[in-house]
DOVEX-171063 format. One record per residue (C-alpha): residue number from 1; residue in three letters; x, y, z. Coordinates in nm, 2 decimals, decimal comma. Example, Ala and Ser with C-alpha at 12.3 -4.5 7.8 and 13.67 -1.06 7.14 Angstrom:
<pts>
{1; "ALA"; {1,23; -0,45; 0,78}} {2; "SER"; {1,37; -0,11; 0,71}} 
</pts>
This chain:
<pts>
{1; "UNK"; {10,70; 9,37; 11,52}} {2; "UNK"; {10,93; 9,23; 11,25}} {3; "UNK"; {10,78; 9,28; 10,87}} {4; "UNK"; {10,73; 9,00; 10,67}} {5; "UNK"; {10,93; 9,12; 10,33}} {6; "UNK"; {10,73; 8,86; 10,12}} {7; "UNK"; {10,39; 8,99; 10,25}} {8; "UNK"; {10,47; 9,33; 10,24}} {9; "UNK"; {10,59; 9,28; 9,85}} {10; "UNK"; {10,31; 9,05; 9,70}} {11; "UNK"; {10,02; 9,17; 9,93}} {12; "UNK"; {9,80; 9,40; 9,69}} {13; "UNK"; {9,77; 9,78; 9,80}} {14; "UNK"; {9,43; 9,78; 9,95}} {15; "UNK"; {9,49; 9,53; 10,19}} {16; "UNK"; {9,81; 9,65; 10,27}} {17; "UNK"; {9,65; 10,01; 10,34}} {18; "UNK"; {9,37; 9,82; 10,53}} {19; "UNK"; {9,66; 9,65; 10,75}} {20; "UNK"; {9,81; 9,98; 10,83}} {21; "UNK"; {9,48; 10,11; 10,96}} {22; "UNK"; {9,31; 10,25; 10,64}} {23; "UNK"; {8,94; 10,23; 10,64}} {24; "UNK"; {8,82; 10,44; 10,39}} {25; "UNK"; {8,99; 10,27; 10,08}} {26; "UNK"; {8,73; 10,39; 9,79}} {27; "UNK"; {8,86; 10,63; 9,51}} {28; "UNK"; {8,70; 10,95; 9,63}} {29; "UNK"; {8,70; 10,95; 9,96}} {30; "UNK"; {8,42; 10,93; 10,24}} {31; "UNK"; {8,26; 11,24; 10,11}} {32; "UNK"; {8,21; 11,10; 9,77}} {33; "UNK"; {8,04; 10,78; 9,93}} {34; "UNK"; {7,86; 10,99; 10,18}} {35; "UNK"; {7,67; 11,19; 9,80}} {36; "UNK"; {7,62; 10,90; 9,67}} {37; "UNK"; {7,41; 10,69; 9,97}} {38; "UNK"; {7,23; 11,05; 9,97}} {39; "UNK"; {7,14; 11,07; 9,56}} {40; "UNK"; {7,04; 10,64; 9,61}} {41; "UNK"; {6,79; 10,75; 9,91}} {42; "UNK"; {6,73; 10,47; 10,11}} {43; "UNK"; {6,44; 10,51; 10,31}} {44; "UNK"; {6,29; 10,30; 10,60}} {45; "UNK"; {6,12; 10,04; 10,35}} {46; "UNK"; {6,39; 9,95; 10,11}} {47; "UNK"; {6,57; 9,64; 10,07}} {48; "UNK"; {6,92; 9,74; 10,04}} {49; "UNK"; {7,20; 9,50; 9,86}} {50; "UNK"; {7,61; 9,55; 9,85}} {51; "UNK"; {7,84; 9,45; 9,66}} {52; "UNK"; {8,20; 9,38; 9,78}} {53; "UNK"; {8,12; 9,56; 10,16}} {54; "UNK"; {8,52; 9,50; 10,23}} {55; "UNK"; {8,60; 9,62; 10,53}} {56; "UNK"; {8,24; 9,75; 10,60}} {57; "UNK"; {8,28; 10,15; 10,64}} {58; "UNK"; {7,98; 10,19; 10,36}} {59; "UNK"; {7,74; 9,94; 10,54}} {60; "UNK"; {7,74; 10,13; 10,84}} {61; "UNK"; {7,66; 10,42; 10,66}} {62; "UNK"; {7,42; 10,25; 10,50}} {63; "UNK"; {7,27; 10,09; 10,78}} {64; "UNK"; {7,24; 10,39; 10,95}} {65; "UNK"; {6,96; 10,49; 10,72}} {66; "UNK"; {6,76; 10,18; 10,83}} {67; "UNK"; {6,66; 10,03; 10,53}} {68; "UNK"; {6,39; 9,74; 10,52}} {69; "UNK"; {6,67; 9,48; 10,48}} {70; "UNK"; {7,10; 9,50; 10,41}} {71; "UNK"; {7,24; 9,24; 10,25}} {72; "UNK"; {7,62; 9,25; 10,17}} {73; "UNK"; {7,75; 8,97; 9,91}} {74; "UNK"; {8,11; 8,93; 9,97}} {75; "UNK"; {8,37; 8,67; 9,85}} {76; "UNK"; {8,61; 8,66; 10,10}} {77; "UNK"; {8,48; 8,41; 10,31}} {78; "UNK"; {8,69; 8,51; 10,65}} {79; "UNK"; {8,62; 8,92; 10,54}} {80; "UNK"; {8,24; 8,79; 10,55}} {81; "UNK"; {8,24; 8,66; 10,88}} {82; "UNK"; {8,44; 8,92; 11,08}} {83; "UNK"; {8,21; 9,19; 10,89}} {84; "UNK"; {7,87; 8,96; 11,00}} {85; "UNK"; {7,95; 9,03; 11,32}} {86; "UNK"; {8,06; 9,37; 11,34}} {87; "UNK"; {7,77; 9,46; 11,18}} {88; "UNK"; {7,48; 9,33; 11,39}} {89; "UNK"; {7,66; 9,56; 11,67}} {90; "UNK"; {7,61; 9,82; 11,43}} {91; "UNK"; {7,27; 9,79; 11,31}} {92; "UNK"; {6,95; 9,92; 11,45}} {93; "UNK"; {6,79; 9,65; 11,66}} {94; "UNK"; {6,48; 9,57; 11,46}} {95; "UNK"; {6,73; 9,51; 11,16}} {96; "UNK"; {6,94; 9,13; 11,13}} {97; "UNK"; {7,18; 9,29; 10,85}} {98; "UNK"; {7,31; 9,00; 10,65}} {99; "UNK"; {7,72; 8,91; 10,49}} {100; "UNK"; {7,68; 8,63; 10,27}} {101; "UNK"; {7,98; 8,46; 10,09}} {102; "UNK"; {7,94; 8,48; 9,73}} {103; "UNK"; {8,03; 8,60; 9,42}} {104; "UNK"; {7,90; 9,00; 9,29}} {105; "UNK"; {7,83; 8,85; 8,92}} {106; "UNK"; {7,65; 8,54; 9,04}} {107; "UNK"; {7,49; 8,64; 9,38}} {108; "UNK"; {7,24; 8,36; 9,39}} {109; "UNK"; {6,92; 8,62; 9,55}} {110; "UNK"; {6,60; 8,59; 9,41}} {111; "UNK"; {6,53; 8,81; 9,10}} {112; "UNK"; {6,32; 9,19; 9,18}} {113; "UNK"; {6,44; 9,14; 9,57}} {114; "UNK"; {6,64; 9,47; 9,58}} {115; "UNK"; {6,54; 9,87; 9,62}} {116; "UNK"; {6,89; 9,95; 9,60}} {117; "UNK"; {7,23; 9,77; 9,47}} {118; "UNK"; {7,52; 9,93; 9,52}} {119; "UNK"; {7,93; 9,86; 9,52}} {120; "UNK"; {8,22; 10,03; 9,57}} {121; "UNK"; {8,58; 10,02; 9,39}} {122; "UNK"; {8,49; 9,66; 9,26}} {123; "UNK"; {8,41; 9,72; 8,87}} {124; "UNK"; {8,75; 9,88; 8,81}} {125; "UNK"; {8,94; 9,51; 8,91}} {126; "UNK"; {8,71; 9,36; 8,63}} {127; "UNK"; {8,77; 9,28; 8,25}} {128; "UNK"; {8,51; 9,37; 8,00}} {129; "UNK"; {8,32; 9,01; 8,07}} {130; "UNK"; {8,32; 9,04; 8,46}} {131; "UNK"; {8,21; 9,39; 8,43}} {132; "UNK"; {7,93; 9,34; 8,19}} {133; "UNK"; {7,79; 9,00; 8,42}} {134; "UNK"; {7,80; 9,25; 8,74}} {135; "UNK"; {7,59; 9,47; 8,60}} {136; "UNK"; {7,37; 9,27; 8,49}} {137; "UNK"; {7,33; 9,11; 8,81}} {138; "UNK"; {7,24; 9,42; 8,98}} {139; "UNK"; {6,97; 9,49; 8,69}} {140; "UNK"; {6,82; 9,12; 8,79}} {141; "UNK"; {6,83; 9,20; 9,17}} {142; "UNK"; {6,64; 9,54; 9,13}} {143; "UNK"; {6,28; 9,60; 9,06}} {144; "UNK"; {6,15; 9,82; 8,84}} {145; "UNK"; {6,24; 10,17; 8,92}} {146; "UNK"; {6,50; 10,08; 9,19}} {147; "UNK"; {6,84; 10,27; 9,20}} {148; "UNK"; {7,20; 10,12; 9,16}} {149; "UNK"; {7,50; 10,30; 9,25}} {150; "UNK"; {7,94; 10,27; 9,14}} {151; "UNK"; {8,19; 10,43; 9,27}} {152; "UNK"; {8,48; 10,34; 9,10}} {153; "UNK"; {8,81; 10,48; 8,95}} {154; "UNK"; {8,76; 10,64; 8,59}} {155; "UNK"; {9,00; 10,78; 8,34}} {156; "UNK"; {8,97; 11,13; 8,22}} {157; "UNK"; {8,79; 11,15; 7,89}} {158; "UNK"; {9,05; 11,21; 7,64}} {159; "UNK"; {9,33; 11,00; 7,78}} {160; "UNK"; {9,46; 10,79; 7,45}} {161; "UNK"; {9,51; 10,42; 7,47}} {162; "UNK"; {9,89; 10,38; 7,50}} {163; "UNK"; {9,87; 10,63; 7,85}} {164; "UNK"; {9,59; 10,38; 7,97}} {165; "UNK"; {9,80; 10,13; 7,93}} {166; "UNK"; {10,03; 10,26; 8,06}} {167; "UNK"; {9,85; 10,33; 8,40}} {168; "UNK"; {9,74; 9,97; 8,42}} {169; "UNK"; {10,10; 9,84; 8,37}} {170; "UNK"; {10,28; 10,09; 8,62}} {171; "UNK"; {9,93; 10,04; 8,86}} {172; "UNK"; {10,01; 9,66; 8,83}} {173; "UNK"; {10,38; 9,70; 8,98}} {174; "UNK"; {10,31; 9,97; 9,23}} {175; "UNK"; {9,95; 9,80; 9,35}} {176; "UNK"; {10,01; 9,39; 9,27}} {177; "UNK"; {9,64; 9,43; 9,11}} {178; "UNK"; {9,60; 9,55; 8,78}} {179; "UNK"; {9,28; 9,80; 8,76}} {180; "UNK"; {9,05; 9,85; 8,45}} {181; "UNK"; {8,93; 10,21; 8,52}} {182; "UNK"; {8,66; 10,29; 8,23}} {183; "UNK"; {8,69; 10,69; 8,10}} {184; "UNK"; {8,39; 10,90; 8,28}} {185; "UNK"; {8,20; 10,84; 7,97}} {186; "UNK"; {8,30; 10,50; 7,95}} {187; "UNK"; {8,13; 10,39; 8,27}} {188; "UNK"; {7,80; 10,59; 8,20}} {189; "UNK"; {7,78; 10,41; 7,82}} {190; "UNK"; {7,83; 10,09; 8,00}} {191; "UNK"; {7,55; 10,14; 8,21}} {192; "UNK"; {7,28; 10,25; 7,96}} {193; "UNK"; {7,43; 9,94; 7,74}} {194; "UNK"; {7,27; 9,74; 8,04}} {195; "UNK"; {6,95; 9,88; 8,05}} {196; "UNK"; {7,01; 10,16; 8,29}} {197; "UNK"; {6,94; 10,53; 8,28}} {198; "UNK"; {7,19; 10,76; 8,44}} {199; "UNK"; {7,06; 11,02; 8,68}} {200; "UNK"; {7,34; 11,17; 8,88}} {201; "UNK"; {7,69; 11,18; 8,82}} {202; "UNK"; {7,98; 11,38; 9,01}} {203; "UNK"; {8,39; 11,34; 9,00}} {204; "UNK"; {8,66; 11,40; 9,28}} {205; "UNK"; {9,04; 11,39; 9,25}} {206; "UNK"; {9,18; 11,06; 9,26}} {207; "UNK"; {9,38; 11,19; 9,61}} {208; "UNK"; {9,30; 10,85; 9,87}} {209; "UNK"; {9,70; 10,91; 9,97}} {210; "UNK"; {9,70; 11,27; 10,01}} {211; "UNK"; {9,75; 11,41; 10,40}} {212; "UNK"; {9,38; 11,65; 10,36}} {213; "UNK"; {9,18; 11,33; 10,22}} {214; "UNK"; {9,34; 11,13; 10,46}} {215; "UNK"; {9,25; 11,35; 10,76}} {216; "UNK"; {8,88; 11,37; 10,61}} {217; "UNK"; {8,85; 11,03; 10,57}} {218; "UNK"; {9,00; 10,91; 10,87}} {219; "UNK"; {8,96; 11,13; 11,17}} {220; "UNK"; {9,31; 11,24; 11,33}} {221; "UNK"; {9,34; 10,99; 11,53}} {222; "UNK"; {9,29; 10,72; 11,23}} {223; "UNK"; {9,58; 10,92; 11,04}} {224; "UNK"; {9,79; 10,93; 11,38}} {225; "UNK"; {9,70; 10,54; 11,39}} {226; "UNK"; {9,86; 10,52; 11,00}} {227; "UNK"; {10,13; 10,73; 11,04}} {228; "UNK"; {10,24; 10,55; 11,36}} {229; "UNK"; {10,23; 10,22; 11,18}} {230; "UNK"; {10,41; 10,34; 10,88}} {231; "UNK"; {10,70; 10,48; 11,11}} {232; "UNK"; {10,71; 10,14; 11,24}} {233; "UNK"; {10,72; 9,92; 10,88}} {234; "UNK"; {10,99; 10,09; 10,64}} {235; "UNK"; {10,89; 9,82; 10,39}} {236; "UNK"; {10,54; 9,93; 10,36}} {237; "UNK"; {10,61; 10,31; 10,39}} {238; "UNK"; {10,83; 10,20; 10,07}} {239; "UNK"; {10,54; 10,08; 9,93}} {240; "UNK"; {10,31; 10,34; 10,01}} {241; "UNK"; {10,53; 10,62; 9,86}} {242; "UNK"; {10,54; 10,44; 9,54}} {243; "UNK"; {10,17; 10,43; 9,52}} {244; "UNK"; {10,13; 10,81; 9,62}} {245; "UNK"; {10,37; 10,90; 9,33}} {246; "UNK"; {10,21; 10,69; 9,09}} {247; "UNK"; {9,86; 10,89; 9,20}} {248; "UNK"; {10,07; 11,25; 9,11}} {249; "UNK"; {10,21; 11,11; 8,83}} {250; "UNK"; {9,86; 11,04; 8,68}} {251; "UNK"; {9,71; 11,36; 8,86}} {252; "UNK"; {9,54; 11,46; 8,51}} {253; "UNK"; {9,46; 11,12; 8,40}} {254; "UNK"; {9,32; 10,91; 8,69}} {255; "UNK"; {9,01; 11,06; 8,89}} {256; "UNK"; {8,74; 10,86; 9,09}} {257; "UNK"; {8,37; 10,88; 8,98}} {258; "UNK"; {8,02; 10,80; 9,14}} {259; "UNK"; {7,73; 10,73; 8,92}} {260; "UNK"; {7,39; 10,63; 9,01}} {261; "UNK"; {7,14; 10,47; 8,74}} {262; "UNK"; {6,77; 10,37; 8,74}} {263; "UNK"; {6,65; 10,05; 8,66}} {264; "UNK"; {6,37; 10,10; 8,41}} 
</pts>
């Protein structure tokens, strides 16, 4: 099959990485994901709520846990569909996990309906103001006590303004999306500015291109399936290069982060 050039160019990285195969597309990795579903513990009676579900490799995890209720809030309205269905195969039969089209700022559910909000390498794509009204969102949706979990891209602390910059500019040419990473500190004081209360924290490399995080996260036949399709699309193995070398460039700066905060 012929590449497109244009797609290949303009389309941002995560989809492209989703199009060669890539399922696990969150900064640390499955086993970072994996912690933080066990520090959120969903049990049997919770109502569960995600943010941005993508391509759906968290839901399932999720869902295996058989929470009360799962309700994903997703904005792409095709990426909602596919995922409604694929789901329902997925989910125990006494639970009717919904994908609803909407917007993670502005998700429309009742106020105190949630046990547990959670989202995945969504905040980082934000500025300041979309940030802050996520956030607050997930503090409406939770009732008192309930749990809310990120897992995001975070600078180091320490990393002066100019580098960050820097990152976002070269991140915007490599990537076609221009992240908005928060230092580690950074994402815990915006939190707490919100009316949370950290309780667990934990950091990985930043390493989603790397050959042992890719095995990890994707089985061997998953990074056969990748390397296969890379082999076949010199354009996006172009691409893909570019992004791993802008990962090593910023080995010390860029690192991914999981958090998860108690409403009070």
């Amino acid at each position: 099959m012929t590449e497109k050039s244009t797609s290949i160019t303009n389309q941002p990285a995560h989809r492209l990485l989703a199009a060669l195969g890539k399922r696990t597309l969150r900064p640390g990795g499955e086993e970072l994901t994996r912690r933080l579903l066990a520090t959120l513990e969903i049990e049997t009676g919770d109502d569960v709520v995600e943010f941005a579900p993508g391509v759906g490799s968290t839901a399932r995890l999720a869902l295996a846990r058989t929470p009360n209720s799962y309700t994903g809030i997703e904005l792409d309205r095709e990426r909602a569909a596919a995922l409604r269905t694929e789901l329902e195969d997925a989910a125990p039969d006494r639970l009717g996990p919904e994908v609803v089209v909407g917007n993670a700022a502005d998700t429309d559910l009742p106020r105190a309906s949630a046990d547990v909000v959670y989202g995945e390498a969504m905040l980082t794509m934000q500025p300041d103001a979309g940030k802050r009204a996520i956030l607050e969102e997930a503090a409406r949706l939770l009732r008192p006590g309930g749990r809310y979990g990120i897992h995001e891209l975070a600078l180091t602390d320490g990393v002066d303004d100019e580098t960050a910059a820097a990152i976002g500019r070269e991140a915007a040419q490599v990537a076609n999306v221009r992240p908005r990473p928060l230092t580690e500190s950074g994402w815990v004081d915006r939190l707490e500015s919100t009316g949370f209360t950290v309780t667990w924290r934990a950091v990985e490399p930043m390493a989603l291109l790397e050959p042992r995080r890719l095995l990890a996260d994707e089985g061997l036949p998953g990074a056969v399936r990748i390397g296969y399709n890379l082999l076949r699309r010199p354009l996006a193995r172009t691409r893909v290069r570019s992004l791993r070398r802008f990962f090593e460039r910023y080995d010390g700066e860029l690192t991914a982060i999981a958090l998860v905060a108690e409403r009070s």
